[in-house]
N, C-alpha and C positions, 0 to 999 in steps of 0.2 A: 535580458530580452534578446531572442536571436537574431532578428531583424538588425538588432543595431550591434551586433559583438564587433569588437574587431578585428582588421584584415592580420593574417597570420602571414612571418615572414616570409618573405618571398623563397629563404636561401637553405633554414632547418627549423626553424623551430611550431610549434600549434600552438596556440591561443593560451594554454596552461606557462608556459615559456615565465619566469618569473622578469626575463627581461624584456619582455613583450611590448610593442606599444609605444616605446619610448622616442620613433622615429616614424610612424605611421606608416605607410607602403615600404617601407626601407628595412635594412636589418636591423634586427635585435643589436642590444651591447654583445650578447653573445658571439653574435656571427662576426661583430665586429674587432672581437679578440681573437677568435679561431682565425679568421683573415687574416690577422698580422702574423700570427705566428705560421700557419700555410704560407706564408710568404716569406715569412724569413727561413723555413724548411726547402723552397727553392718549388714549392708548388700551389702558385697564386690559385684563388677560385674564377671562379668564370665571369665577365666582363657582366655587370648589372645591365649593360642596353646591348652589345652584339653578342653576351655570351665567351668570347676569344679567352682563350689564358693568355695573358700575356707578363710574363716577368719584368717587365716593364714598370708595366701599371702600378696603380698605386691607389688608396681606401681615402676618400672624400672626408678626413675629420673636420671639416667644420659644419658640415650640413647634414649629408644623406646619411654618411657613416658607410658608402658602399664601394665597393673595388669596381674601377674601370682599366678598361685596358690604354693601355699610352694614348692609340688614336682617339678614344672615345671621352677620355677626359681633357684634350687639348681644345675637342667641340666641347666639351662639355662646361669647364673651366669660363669660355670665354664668351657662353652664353646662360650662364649659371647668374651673372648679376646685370646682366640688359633690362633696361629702362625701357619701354615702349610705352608712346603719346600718339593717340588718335589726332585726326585732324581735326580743324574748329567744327566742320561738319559734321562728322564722323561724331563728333564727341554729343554736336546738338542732340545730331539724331538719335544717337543711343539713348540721352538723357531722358529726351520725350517719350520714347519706348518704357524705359524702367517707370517713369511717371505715371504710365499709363499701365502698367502691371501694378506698382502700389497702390492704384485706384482698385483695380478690381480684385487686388487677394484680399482672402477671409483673413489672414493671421500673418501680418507682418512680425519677422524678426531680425535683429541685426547681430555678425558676429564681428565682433572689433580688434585690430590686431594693434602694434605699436604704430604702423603705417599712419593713422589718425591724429597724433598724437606729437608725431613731427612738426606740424605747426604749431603747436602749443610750445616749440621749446626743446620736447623733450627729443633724444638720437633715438635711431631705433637701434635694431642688430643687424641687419642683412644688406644694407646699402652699400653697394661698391665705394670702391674711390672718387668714380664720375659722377656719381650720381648728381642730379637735380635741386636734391632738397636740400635746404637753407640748413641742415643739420648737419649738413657732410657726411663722410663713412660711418657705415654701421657700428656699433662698438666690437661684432665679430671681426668685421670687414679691415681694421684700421690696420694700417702695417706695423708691424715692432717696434720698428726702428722709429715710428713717425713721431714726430717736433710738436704735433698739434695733440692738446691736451684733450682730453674729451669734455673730464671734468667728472663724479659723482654722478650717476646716472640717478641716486635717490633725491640726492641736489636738486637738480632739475625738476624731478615728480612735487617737490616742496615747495618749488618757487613757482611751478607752470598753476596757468588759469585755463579753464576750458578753450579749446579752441572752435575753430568754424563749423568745424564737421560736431563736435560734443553740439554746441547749441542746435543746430540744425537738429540731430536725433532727440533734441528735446523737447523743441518744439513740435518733433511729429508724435513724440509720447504724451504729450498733452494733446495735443489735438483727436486723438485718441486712433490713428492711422498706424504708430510702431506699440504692439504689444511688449516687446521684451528686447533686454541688450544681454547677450553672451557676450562677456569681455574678456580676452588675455592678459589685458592690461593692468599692474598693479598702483598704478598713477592717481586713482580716485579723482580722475575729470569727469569722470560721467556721473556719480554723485554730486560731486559741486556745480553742475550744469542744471542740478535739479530732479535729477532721474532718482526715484524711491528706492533703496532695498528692495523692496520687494518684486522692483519691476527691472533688478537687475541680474545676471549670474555673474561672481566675477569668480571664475574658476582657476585663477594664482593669487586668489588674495588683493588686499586694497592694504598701502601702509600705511594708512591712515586709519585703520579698522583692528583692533583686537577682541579678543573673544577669549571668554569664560571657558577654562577644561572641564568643569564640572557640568554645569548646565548649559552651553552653548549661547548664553546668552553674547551680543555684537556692541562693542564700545567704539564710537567713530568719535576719533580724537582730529585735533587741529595742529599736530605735531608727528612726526614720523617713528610710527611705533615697532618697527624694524629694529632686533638686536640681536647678539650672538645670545646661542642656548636657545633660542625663543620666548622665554619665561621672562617678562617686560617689570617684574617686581612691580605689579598690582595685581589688586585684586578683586574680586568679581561684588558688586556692592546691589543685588537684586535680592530683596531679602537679604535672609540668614547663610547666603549662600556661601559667602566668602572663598570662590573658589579662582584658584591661581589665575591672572590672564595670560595670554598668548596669543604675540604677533598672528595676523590672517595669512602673512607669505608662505608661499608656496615653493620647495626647492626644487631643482632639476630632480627629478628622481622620487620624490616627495609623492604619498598618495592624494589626490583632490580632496577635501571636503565631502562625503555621500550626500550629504544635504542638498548643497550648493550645484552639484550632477546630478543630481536625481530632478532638482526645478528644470535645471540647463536639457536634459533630453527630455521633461516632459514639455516643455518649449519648441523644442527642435523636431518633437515628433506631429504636435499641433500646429507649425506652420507652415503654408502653402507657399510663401517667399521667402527667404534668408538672401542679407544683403551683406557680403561678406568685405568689409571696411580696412587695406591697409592690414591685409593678414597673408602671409606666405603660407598658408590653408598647412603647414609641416608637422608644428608642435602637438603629439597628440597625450592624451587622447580628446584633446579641445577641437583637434582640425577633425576628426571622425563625425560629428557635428555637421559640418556643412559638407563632408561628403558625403555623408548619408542622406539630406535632403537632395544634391544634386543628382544622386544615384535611382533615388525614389521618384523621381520626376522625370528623367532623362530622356525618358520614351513616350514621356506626353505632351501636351503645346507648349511652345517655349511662351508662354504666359506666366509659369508659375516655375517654382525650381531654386536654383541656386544662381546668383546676380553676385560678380564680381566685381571689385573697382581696386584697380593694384596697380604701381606700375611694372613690377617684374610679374614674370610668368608663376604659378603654380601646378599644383599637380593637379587641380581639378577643371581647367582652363576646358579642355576638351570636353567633358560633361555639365556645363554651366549652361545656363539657359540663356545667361548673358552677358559676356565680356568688357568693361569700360577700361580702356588705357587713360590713365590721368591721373592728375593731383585730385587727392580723395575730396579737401577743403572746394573745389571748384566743382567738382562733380555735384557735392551733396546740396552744395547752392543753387547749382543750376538746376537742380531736381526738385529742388524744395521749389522754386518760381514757375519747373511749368507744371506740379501740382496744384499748384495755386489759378495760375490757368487755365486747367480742366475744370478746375471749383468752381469757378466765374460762368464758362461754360456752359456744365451743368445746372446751371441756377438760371440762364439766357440772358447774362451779363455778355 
């Protein structure tokens, strides 16, 4: 579909690019090995934000994958993992706003990142070392050298319970107000909250979830079905099928599911809001997604569009229709109460 292809690197390569995609607005792996080695030939490429060569500079491996020049990455660096909190105001206000946009769109969607999911327990990846949240540093973010253990991050997924924001989007999928959940996340909170299969995409996989190679049929186990090879030594028991299982995960580099992408953009093409939960909008091609609703909407009322709740910035911050700084668990409560408010309302409660 051409509307929704994605953005070609910024730096050499088109859309065909076999490495294409893998960092969304940013370079290919491509450009990311040409880089180093332009650079250790003693002729950097051009600064990703001023353009400058500078020999200096140096290629972003933990995130963008992009070369800045010295100045631009010492800005860049030390506003790359900033936390921004609205005021209690600030924050009212916006809530009543988003309340009053999920009142009146036709097709609510929600895209969820690991952001949600910090209060349940589980770290995410991209939290600095200050960060706020009760999880501490990201599991990218942690230094080498640090003393503080993280612990199994599938550990975590095994022992976490839905948390505030997971119930919250479940009660508005029952209520029948969120049509659909795009998830990042492989944690299987939003199924144990109660959210159907069929009312979810989870486009890296659930480790709780494997699947038949033969017929695709979905095994949702109560143990972490995560292992090397992928092949979980069972087997598919639908009928006569008997064909191998295989973990749902998804690897860095790994192609999506067609299945499970094909639901997720006919979703994303049918909704007039996306509420994008605790997601660094980066990993693509999952963040193409909500940039393509916010791009589609940009230039018309900020009623409808793409709705962000993060505490760090992303790349679509400037084409959103609306911005919340906060704890996602606080946001989605206080959203959910003054929906409930307008309910009353509208009934002349």
């Amino acid at each position: 579909n051409a509307k929704r292809q994605a953005m070609s690197c910024g730096q050499c390569c088109g859309l065909g690019c076999r490495y294409h995609g893998r960092h969304g607005q940013r370079s290919c792996l491509g450009c990311q090995e040409a880089a180093a080695v332009a650079i250790a030939n003693g002729k950097p490429p051009a600064c990703a934000q001023c353009r400058h060569r500078d020999p200096k500079g140096r290629v972003d491996e933990r995130q963008t994958k992009q070369f800045y020049c010295s100045a631009c990455w010492s800005s860049y660096e030390s506003d790359r993992l900033m936390e921004y909190f609205d005021s209690e105001a600030e924050l009212h206000a916006k809530c009543q706003q988003l309340a009053e946009m999920i009142s009146q769109a036709r097709h609510v969607i929600a895209f969820t990142g690991a952001g949600i999911s910090t209060g349940a327990g589980i770290a995410d990846f991209r939290s600095g070392t200050n960060t706020s949240l009760p999880t501490g540093p990201g599991l990218w973010e942690r230094p080498k050298d640090s003393s503080a253990k993280p612990g199994n991050i599938l550990e975590q997924c095994v022992q976490a319970t839905p948390g505030r924001t997971h119930r919250v989007l479940s009660r508005l999928w029952k209520n029948g107000i969120l049509k659909h959940i795009i998830s990042q996340n492989v944690d299987g909170l939003h199924r144990k909250s109660g959210i159907p299969a069929a009312a979810l995409s989870e486009l890296h996989g659930n480790i709780f979830v494997e699947r038949c190679t033969k017929c695709g049929t979905e095994f949702e186990r109560n143990f972490n079905t995560i292992c090397s090879g992928g092949l979980t030594g069972r087997f598919c028991d639908r009928g006569a099928c008997q064909g191998p299982l295989r973990h749902s995960g998804v690897g860095f580099g790994d192609d999506l599911p067609q299945k499970i992408l094909h639901r997720a953009w006919a979703q994303t093409e049918a909704a007039d809001l996306c509420l994008a939960l605790g997601s660094s909008i980066t990993v693509t091609p999952a963040s193409e997604m909500p940039t393509w609703i916010a791009r589609k909407h940009a230039r018309k009322d900020r009623r409808s569009g793409l709705v962000i709740v993060n505490l760090q910035a992303t790349p679509c911050d400037n084409i959103a229709a609306l911005r919340i700084n906060g704890m996602v668990d606080d946001v989605m409560e206080l959203v959910e109460a003054k929906l409930q408010g307008l309910r009353k309302l509208a009934m002349g409660g």
